[in-house]
C-alpha positions as CSV (number, residue, x, y, z in Angstrom):
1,X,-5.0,-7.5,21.5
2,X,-6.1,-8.5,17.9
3,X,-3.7,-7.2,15.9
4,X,-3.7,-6.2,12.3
5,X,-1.6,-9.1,11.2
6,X,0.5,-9.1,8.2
7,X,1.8,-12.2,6.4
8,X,4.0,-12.4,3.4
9,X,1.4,-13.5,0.2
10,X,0.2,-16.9,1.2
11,X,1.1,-19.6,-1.0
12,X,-2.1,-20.8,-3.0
13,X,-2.6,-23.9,-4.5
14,X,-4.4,-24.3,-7.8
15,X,-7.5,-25.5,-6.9
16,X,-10.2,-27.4,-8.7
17,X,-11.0,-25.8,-12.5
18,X,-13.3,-22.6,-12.9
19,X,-15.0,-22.1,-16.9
20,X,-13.2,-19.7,-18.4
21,X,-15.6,-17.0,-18.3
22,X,-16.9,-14.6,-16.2
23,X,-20.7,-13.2,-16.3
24,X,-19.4,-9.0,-16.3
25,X,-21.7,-6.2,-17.7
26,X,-20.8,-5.4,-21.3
27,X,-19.2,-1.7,-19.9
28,X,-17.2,-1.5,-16.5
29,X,-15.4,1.4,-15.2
30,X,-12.2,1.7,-13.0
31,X,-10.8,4.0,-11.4
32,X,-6.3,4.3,-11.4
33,X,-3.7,5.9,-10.8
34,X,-2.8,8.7,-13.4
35,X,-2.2,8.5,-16.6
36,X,1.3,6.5,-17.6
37,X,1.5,4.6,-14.0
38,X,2.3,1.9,-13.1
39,X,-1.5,1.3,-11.8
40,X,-3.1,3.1,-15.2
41,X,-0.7,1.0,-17.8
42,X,-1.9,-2.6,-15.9
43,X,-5.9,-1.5,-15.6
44,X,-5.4,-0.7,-19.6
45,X,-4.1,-3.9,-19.5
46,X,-6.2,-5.9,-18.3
47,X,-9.2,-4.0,-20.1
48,X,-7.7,-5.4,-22.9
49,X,-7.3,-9.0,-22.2
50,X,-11.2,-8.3,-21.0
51,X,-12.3,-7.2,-24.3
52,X,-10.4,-10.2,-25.9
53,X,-12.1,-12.9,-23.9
54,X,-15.0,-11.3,-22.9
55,X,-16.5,-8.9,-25.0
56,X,-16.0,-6.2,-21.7
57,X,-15.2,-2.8,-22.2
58,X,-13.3,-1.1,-19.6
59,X,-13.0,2.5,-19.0
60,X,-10.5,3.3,-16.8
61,X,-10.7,7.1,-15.5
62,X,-7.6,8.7,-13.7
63,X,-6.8,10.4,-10.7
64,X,-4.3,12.3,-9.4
65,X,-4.7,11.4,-5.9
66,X,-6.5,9.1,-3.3
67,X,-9.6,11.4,-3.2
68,X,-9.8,11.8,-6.8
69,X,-10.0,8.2,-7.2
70,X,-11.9,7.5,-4.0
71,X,-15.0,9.8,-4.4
72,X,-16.3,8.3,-7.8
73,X,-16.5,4.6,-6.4
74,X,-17.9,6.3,-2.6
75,X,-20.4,8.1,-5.2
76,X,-21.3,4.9,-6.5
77,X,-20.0,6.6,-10.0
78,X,-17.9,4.0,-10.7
79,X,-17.9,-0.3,-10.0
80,X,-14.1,-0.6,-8.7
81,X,-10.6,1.4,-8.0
82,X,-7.1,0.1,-9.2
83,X,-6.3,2.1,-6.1
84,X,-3.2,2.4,-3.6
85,X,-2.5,1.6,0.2
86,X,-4.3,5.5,0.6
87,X,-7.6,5.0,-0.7
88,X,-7.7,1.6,1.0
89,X,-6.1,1.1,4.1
90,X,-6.0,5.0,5.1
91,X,-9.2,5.7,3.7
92,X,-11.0,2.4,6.0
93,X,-8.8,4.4,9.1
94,X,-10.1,7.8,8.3
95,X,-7.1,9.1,8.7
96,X,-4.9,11.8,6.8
97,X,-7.3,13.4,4.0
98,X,-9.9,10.8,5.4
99,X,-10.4,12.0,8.5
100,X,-11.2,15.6,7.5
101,X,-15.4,16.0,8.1
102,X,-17.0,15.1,4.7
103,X,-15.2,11.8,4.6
104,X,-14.2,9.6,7.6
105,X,-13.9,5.7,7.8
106,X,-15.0,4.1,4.8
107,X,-16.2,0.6,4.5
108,X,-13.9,-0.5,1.7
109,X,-13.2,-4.5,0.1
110,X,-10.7,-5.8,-1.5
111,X,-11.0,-7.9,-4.8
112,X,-7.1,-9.1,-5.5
113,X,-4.1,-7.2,-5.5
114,X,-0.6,-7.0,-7.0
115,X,1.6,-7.9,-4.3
116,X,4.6,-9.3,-6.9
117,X,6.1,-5.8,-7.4
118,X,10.2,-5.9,-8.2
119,X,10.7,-2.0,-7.2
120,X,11.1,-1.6,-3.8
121,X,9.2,1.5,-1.3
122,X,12.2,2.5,1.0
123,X,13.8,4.8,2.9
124,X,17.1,5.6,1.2
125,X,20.4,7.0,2.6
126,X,23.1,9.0,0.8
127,X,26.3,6.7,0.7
128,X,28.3,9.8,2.1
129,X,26.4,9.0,4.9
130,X,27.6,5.8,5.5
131,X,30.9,7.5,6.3
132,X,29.6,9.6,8.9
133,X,29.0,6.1,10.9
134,X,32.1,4.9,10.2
135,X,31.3,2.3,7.5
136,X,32.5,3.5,4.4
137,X,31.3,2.3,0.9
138,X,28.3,1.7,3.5
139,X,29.2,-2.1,4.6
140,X,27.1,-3.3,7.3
141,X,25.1,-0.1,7.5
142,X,21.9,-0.5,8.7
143,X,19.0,1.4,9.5
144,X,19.7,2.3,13.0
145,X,22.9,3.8,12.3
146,X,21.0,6.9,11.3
147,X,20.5,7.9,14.8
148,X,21.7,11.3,14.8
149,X,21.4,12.1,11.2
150,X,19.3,14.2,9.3
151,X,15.9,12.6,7.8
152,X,13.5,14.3,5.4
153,X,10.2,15.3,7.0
154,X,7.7,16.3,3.8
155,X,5.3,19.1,4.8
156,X,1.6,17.8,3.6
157,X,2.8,14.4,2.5
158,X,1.6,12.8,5.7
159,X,1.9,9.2,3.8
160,X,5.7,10.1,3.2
161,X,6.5,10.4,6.7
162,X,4.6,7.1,7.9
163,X,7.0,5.3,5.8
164,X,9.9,7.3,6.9
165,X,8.9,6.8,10.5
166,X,8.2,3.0,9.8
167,X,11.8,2.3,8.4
168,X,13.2,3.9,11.7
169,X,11.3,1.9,13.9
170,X,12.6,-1.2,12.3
171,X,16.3,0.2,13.3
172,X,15.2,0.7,16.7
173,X,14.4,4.7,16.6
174,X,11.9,7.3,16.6
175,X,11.9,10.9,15.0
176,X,13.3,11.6,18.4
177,X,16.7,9.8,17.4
178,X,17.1,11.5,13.8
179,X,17.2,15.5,13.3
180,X,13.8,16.2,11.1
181,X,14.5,18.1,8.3
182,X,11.6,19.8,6.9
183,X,11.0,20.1,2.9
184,X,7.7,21.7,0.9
185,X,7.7,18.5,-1.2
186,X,8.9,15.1,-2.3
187,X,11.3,16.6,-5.3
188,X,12.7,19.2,-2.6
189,X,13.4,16.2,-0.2
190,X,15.6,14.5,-3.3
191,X,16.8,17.7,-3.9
192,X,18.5,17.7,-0.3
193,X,19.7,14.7,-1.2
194,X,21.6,15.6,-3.6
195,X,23.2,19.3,-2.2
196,X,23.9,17.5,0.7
197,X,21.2,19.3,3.7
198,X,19.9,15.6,4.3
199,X,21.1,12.3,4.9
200,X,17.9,10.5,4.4
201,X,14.6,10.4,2.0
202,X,11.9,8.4,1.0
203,X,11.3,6.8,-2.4
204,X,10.6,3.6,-4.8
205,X,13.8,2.3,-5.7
206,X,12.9,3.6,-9.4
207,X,12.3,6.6,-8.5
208,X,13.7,9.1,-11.3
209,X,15.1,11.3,-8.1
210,X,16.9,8.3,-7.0
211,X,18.8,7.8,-10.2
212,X,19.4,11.8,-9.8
213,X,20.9,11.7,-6.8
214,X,22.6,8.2,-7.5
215,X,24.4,9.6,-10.1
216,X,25.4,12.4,-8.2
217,X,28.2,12.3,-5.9
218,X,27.0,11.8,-2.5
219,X,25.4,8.7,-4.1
220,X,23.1,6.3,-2.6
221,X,22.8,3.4,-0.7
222,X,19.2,1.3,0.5
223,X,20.3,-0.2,3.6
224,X,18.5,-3.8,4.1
225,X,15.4,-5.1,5.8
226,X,15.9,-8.6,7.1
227,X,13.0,-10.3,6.3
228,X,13.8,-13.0,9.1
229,X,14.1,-9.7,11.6
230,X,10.7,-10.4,13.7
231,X,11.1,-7.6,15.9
232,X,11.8,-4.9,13.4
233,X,9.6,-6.6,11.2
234,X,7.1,-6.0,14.0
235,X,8.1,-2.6,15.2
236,X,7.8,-1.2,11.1
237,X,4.6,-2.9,10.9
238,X,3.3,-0.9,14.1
239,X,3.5,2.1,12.2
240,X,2.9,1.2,8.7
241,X,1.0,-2.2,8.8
242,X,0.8,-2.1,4.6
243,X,4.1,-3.1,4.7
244,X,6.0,-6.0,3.8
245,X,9.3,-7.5,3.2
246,X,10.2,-7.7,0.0
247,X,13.5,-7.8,-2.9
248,X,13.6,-5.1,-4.9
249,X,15.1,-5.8,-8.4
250,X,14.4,-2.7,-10.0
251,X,16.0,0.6,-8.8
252,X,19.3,3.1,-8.7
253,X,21.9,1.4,-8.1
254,X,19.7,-2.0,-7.9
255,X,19.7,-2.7,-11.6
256,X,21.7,-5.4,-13.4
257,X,22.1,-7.0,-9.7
258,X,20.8,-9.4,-7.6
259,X,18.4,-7.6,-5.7
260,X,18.0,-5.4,-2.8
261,X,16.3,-6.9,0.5
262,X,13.7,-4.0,1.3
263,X,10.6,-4.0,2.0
264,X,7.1,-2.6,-0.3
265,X,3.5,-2.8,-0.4
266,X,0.6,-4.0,-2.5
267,X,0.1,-1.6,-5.4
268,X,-2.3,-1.6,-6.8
269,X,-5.2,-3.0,-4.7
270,X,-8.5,-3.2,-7.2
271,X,-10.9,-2.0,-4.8
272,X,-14.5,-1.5,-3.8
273,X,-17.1,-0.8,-0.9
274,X,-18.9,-2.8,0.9
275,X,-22.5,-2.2,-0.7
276,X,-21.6,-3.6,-4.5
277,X,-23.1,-6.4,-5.8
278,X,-22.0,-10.1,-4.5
279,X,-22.7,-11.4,-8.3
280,X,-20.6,-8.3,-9.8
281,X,-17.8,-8.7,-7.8
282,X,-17.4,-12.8,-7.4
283,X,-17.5,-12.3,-11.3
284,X,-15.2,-9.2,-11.5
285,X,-12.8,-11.3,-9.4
286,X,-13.3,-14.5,-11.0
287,X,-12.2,-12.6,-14.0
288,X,-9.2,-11.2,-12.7
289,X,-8.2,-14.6,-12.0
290,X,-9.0,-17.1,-15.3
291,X,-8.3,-14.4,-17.7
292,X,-4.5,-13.8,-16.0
293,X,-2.6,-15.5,-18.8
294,X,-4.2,-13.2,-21.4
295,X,-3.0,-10.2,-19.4
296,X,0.4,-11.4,-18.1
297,X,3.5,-9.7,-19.1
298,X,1.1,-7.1,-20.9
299,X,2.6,-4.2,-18.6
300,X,5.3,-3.0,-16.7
301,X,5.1,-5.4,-12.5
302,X,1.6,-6.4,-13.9
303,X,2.3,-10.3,-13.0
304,X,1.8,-9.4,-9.4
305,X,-1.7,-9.8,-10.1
306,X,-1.3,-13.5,-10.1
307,X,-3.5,-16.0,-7.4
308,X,-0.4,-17.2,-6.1
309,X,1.0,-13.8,-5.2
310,X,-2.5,-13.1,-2.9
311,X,-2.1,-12.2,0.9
312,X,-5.4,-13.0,2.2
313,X,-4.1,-11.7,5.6
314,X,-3.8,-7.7,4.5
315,X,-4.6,-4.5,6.0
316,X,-8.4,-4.4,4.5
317,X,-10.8,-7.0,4.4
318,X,-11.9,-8.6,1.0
319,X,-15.8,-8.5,-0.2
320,X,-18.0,-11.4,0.1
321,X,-18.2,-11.4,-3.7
322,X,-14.0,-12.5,-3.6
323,X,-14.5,-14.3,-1.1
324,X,-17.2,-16.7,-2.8
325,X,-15.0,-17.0,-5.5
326,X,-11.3,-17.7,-3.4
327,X,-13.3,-20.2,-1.4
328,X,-15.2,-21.8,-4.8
329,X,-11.6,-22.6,-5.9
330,X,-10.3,-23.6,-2.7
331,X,-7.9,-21.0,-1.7
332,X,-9.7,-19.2,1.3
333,X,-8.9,-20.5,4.9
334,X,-10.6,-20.4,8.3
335,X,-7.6,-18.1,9.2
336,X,-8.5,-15.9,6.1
337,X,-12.2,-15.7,7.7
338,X,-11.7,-15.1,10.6
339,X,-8.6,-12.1,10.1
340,X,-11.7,-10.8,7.6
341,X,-14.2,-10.9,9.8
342,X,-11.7,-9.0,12.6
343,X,-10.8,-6.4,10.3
344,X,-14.8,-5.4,9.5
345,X,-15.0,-5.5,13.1
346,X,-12.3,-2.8,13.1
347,X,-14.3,-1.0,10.3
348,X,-17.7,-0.8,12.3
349,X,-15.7,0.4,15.6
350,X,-14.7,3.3,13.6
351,X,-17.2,4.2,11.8
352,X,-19.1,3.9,14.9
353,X,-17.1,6.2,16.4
354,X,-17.3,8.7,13.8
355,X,-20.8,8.8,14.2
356,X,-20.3,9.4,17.5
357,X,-18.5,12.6,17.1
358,X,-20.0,14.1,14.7
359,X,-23.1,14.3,16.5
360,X,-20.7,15.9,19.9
361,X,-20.3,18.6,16.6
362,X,-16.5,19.8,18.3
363,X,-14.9,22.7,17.6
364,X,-11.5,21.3,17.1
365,X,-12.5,18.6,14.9
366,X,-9.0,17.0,13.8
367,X,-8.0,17.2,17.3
368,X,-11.4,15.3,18.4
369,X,-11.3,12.6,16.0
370,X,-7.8,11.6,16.9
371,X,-8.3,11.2,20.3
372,X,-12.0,9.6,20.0
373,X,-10.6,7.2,17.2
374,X,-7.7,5.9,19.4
375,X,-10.5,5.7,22.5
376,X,-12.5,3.4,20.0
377,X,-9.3,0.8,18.5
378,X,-8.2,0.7,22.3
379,X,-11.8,0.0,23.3
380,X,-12.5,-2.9,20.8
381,X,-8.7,-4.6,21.3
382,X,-7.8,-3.1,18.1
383,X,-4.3,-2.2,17.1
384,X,-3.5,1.5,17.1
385,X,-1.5,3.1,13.8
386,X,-1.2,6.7,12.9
């Protein structure tokens, strides 16, 4: 089966000099997270050091959510997306808010992303919990000593519960091991945390909830991912391929310490489709690349962005424009090629398939698209997620 393989960030030599320069239009416009995010405050950012060097203005419009920064760059509105794992990864499945009708599989590319993020993406437990397994002050409590408790399940945060249901599977369970415990939103999840009707919930280790409820007196506790575990590795990858092992350094109860083994994913990922201009985008990555040092330490995780921090073997492929350039400077791989040219492979079977269906025009359209997308992955020796 060719599966979606995830490496940690390959290690990248230097490579033979670029000119400092990139050829970029005079006015560029992004796509980010909203305003005062992590993703916003680094596209700023790097607008800035762009400016400086280049003479390149860039606008950087917000969005509140995977669709709202999706749309403008599918609508051709906008060049590139600071986006997240939704509006790459999810949106190239058409799954979640991607799989209703007017979107489905989108034929997205990846420039560079920030895979050197110190705040970890994790499913956390309240330390009372630990007691309940018989390992007070939580020593030696892992994940799968949560079979039996009680796990948030977020009602319309389908994203949420991927990760949820990935950190289980690392430990060796399912949903069927835990007791689901529905909540109307991420807040009431943290909330439950806190009055005691949960055991488990999802956040980054930064999370303003997590300090709540670390603070409170049920506490919390992340319990570790081995990054040398294969088989969980594997098993959490089977559900959430984004993610990757990882130490958080930032975080409740993580602060001032030295680290916490968990795992994350790339955030941001700058983004585009398929159809934009070879030239604009070799440039627009070139860019992100020579003109690193003017942007370094300029915002909050934004040295992530650095070439030695790239995983060329991610979730989405990367546009021939990035690729001219990785491979121009001597960083791009056979094995980088060929996991690209497997994962637009993966692309066109879906979007084949969507095709497909909408012409059959079924009544029961979410129900359809399921089934016909997991016919098509199966079909081309694809890896089935979600």
């Amino acid at each position: 089966m060719r599966l979606i393989l995830l490496a940690t960030a390959v290690c990248l030599s230097s490579g033979p000099l670029v000119a400092q320069e990139a050829d970029l239009p005079k006015q560029l416009t992004w796509t980010a997270y909203g305003t005062g995010s992590a993703g916003y405050n680094q596209s700023v950012a790097i607008g800035a050091a762009l400016q400086e060097a280049n003479g390149v203005n860039l606008r950087v419009l917000p969005g509140k959510n995977d669709i709202a920064r999706t749309e403008p760059l599918r609508q051709g509105k906008v060049q590139f997306s600071a986006n997240g794992v939704g509006g790459s990864f999810m949106a190239q499945e058409g799954v979640f808010q991607f799989g209703a009708k007017n979107w489905g599989p989108q034929p997205v590319r990846v420039l560079a992303a920030n895979n050197g993020g110190t705040v970890g993406l994790s499913l956390a437990v309240a330390a009372e919990a630990c007691e309940k397994a018989g390992k007070p002050g939580c020593e030696g409590f892992t994940y799968a000593d949560l079979k039996g408790m009680r796990v948030a399940w977020v009602k319309g945060a389908p994203a949420l519960n991927v990760n949820n249901g990935a950190y289980l599977a690392y430990g060796g369970l399912t949903w069927d091991d835990v007791e689901k415990v529905e909540f109307g939103g991420f807040g009431d999840s943290w909330a439950g945390m806190i009055d005691g009707s949960v055991d488990a919930a999802f956040a980054s280790t930064n999370s303003g909830r997590a300090y709540e409820a670390a603070s409170s007196p049920r506490g919390v506790y992340w319990p570790p991912i081995d990054a040398n575990n294969a088989e969980g590795i594997a098993r959490m990858q089977a559900i959430a391929p984004f993610f990757t092992p990882m130490m958080a350094k930032v975080g409740a109860t993580i602060d001032g310490t030295d680290g916490s083994p968990t795992a994350g994913y790339a955030y941001p990922v700058l983004m585009t489709y398929a159809v934009q201009d070879e030239d604009l985008t070799y440039n627009m990555t070139k860019a992100m690349d020579v003109f690193f040092d003017d942007y370094k330490g300029n915002a909050p995780g934004i040295n992530g962005w650095a070439r030695d921090k790239q995983n060329f073997l991610w979730v989405a492929p990367y546009h021939e424009g990035a690729i001219r350039y990785y491979t121009e400077i001597g960083v791009w791989s056979d094995a980088a090629q060929a996991h690209n040219d497997n994962l637009i492979a993966r692309q066109a079977a879906l979007m084949a398939a969507w095709e497909e269906l909408k012409a059959e025009a079924p009544d029961n359209w979410e129900k359809a698209w399921e089934e016909k997308r997991r016919s098509a992955l199966e079909a081309g020796g694809f890896a089935v997620v979600f």
